[in-house]
DSSP file (Angstrom, degrees, kcal/mol; ACC not computed):
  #  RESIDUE AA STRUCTURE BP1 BP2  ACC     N-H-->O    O-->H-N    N-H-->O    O-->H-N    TCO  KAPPA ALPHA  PHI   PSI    X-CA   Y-CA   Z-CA
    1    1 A X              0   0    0      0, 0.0     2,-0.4     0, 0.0     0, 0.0   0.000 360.0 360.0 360.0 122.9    0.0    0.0    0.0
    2    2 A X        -     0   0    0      2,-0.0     2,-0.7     0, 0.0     0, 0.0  -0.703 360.0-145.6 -49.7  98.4    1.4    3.5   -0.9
    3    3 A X        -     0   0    0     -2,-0.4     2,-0.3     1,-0.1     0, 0.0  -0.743  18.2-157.9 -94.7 125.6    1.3    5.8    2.0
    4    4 A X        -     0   0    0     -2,-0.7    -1,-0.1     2,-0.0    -2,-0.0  -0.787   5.1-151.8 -87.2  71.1    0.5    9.5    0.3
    5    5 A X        -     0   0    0     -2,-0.3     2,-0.6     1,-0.0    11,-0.0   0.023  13.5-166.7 -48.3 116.7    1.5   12.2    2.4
    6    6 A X        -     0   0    0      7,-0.0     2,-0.5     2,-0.0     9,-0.1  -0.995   0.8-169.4-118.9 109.5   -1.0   15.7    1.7
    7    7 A X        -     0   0    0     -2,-0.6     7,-2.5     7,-0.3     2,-0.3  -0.880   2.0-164.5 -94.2 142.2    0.2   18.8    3.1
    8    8 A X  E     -A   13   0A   0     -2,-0.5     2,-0.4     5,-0.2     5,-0.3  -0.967   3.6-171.6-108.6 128.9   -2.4   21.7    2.9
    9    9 A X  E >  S-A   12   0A   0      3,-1.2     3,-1.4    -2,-0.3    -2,-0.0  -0.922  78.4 -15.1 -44.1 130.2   -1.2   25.3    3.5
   10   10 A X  T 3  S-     0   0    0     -2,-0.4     3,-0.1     1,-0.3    -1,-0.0   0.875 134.2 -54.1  29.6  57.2   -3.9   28.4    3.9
   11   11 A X  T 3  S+     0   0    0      1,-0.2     2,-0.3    -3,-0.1    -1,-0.3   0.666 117.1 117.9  61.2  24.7   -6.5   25.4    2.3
   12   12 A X  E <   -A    9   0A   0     -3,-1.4    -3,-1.2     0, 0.0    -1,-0.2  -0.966  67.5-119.0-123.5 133.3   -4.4   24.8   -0.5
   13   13 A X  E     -A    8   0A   0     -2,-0.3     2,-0.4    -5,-0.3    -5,-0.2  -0.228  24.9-134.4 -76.2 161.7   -2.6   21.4   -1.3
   14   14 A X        -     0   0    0     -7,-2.5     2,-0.3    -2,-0.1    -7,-0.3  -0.853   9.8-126.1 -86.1 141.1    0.8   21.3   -1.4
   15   15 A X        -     0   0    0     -2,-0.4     2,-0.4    -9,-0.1    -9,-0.0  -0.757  12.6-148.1 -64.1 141.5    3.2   19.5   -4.3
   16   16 A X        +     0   0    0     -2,-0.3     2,-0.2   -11,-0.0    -2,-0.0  -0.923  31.8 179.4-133.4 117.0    5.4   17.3   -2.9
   17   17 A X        -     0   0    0     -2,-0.4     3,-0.1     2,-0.1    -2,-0.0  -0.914  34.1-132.0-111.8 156.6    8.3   17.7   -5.6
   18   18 A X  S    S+     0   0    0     -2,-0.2    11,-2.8    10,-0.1     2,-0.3   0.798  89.6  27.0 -77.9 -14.3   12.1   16.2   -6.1
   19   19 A X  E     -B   28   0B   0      9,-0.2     2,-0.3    10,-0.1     9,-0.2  -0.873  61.3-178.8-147.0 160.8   13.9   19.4   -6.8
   20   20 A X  E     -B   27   0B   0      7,-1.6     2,-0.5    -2,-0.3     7,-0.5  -0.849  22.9-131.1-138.7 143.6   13.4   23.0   -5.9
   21   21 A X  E     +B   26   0B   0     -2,-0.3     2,-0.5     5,-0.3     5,-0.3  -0.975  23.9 178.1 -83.2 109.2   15.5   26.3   -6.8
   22   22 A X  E >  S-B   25   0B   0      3,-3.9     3,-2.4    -2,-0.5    -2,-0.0  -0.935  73.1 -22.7-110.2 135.4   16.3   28.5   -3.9
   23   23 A X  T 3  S-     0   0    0     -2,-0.5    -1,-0.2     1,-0.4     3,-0.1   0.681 126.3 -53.0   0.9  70.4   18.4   31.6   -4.9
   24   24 A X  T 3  S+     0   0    0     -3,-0.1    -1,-0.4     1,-0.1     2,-0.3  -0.083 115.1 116.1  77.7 -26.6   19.5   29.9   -7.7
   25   25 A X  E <   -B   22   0B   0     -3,-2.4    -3,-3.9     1,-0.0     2,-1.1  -0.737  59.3-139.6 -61.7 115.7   20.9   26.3   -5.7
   26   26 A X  E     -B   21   0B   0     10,-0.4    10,-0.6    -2,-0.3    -5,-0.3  -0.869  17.0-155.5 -41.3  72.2   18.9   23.4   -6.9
   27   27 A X  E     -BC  20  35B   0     -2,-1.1    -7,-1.6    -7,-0.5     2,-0.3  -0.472   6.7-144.9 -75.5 161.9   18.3   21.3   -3.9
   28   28 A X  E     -B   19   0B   0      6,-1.6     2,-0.9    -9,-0.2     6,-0.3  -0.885  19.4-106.7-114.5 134.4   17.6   17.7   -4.6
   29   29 A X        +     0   0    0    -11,-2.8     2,-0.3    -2,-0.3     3,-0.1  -0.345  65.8 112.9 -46.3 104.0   15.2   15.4   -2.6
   30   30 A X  S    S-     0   0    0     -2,-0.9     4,-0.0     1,-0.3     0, 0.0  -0.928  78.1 -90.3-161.9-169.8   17.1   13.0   -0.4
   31   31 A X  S    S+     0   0    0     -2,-0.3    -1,-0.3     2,-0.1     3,-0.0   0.999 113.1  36.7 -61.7 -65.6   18.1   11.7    3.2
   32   32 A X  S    S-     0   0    0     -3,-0.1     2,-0.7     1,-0.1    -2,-0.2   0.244 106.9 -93.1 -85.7 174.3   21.4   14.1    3.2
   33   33 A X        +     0   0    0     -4,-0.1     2,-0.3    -6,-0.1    -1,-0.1  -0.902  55.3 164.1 -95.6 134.6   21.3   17.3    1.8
   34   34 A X        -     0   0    0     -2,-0.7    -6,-1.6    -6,-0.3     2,-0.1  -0.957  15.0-163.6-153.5 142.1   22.5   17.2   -1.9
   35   35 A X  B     -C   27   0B   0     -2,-0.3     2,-0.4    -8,-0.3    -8,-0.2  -0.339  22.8-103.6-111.7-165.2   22.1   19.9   -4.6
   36   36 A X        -     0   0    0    -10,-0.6   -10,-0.4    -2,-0.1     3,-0.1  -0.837  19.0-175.6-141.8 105.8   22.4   19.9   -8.7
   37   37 A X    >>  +     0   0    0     -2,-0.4     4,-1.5     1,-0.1     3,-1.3   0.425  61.1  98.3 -35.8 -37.1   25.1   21.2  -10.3
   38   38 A X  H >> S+     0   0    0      1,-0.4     3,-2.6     2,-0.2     2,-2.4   0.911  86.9  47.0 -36.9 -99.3   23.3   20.5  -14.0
   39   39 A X  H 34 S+     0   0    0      1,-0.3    -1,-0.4     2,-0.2    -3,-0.1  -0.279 104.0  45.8 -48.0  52.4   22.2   23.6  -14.2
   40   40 A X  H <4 S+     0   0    0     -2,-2.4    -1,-0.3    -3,-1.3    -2,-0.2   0.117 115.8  54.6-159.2  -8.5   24.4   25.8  -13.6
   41   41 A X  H <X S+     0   0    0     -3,-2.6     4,-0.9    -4,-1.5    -2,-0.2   0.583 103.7  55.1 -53.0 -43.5   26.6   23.8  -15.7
   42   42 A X  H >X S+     0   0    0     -4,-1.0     4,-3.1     2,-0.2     3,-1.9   0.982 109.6  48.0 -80.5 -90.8   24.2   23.9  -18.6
   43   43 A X  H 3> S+     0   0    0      1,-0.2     4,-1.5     2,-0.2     5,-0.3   0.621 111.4  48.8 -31.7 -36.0   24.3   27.7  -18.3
   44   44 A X  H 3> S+     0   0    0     -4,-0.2     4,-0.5     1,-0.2    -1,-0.2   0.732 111.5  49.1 -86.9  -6.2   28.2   28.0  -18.2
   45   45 A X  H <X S+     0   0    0     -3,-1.9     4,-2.4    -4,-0.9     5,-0.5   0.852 110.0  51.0 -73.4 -58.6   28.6   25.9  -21.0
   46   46 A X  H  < S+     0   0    0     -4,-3.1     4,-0.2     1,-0.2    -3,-0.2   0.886 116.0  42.2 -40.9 -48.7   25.7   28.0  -23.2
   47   47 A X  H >X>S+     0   0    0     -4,-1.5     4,-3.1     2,-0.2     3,-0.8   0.916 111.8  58.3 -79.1 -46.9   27.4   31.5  -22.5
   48   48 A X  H 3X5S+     0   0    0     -4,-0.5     4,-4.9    -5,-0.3     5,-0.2   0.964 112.2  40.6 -36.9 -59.8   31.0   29.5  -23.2
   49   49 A X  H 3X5S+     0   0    0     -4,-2.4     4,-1.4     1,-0.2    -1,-0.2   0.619 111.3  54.0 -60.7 -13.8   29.7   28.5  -26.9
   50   50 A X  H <>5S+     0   0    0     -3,-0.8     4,-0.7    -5,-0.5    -1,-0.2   0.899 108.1  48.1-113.7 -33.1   28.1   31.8  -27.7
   51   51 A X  H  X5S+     0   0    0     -4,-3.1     4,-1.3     2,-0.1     5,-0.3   0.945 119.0  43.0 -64.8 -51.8   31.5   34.0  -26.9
   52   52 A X  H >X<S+     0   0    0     -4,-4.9     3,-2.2    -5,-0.6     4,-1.7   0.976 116.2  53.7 -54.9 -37.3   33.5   31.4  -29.1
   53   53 A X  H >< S+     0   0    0     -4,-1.4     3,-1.8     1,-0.3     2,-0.6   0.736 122.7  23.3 -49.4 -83.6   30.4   31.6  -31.6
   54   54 A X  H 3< S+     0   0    0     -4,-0.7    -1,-0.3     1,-0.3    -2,-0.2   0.211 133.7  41.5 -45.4  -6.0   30.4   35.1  -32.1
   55   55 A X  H << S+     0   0    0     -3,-2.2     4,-0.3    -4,-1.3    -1,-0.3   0.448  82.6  92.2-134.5   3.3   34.1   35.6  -31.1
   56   56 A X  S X< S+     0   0    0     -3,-1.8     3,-0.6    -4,-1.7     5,-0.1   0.955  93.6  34.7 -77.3 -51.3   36.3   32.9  -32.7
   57   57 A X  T 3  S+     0   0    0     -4,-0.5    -1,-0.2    -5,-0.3    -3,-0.1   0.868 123.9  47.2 -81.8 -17.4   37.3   34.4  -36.0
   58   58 A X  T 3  S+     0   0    0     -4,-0.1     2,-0.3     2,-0.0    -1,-0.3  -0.011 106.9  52.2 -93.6  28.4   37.6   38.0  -34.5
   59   59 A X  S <  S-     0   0    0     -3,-0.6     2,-0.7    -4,-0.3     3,-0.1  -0.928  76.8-111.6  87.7 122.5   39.5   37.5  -31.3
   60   60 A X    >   -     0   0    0     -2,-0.3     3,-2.1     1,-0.1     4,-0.2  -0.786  39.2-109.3-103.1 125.5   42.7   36.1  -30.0
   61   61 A X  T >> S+     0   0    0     -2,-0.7     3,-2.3     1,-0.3     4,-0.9   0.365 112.3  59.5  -8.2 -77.3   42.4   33.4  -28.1
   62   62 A X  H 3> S+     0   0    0      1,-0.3     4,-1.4     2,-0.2    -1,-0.3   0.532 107.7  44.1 -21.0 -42.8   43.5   35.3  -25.0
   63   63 A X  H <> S+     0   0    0     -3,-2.1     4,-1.8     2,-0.2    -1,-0.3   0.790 109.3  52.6 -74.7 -36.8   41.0   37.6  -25.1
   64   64 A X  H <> S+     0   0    0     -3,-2.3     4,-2.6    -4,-0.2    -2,-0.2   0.914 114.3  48.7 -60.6 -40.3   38.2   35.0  -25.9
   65   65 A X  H  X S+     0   0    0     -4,-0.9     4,-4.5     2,-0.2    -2,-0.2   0.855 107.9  56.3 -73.0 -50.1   39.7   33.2  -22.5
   66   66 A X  H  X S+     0   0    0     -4,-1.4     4,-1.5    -5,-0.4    -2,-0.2   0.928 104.8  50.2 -44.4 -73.6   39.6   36.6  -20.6
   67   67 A X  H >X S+     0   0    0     -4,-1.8     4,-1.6     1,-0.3     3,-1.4   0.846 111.7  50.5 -28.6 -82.9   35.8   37.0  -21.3
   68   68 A X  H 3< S+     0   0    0     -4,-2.6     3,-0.3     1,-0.3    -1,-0.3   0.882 108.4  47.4 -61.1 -41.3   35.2   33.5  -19.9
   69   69 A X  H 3< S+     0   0    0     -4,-4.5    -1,-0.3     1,-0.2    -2,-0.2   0.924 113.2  54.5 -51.7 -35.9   37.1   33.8  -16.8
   70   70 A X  H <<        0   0    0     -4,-1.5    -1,-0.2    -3,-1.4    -2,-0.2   0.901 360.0 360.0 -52.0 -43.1   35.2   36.9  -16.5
   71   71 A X     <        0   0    0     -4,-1.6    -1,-0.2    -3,-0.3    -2,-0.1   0.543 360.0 360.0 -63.2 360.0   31.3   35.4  -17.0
């Protein structure tokens, strides 16, 4: 049998989800406390690829490398 846990707040049900975003941290559901990294991965990768798109054939390396350490 599947015990289904219902929280209500001010008469409103609750969602019982695995992940959340709190100022930007992606906690995960678990025993321990454990977060997600994925995103915020996902996002330094995009911004990586769009200064080389846009910067590759105009830019020397150095500068393209500057930019990402900055972002």
């Amino acid at each position: 049998m599947l015990n289904v846990l219902t929280c209500i707040l001010d008469g409103h049900p609750l969602s019982l989800v695995t992940e959340i975003r709190y100022l930007g941290v992606h906690i995960l559901r678990s025993r321990s406390f454990r977060c997600s990294l994925k995103y915020a991965k996902r996002s330094f990768f995009s911004t990586v690829n769009g200064i080389f798109g846009k910067l590759l054939k105009v830019a020397s390396e150095v500068v393209i490398l500057e930019l990402v350490k900055s972002k």
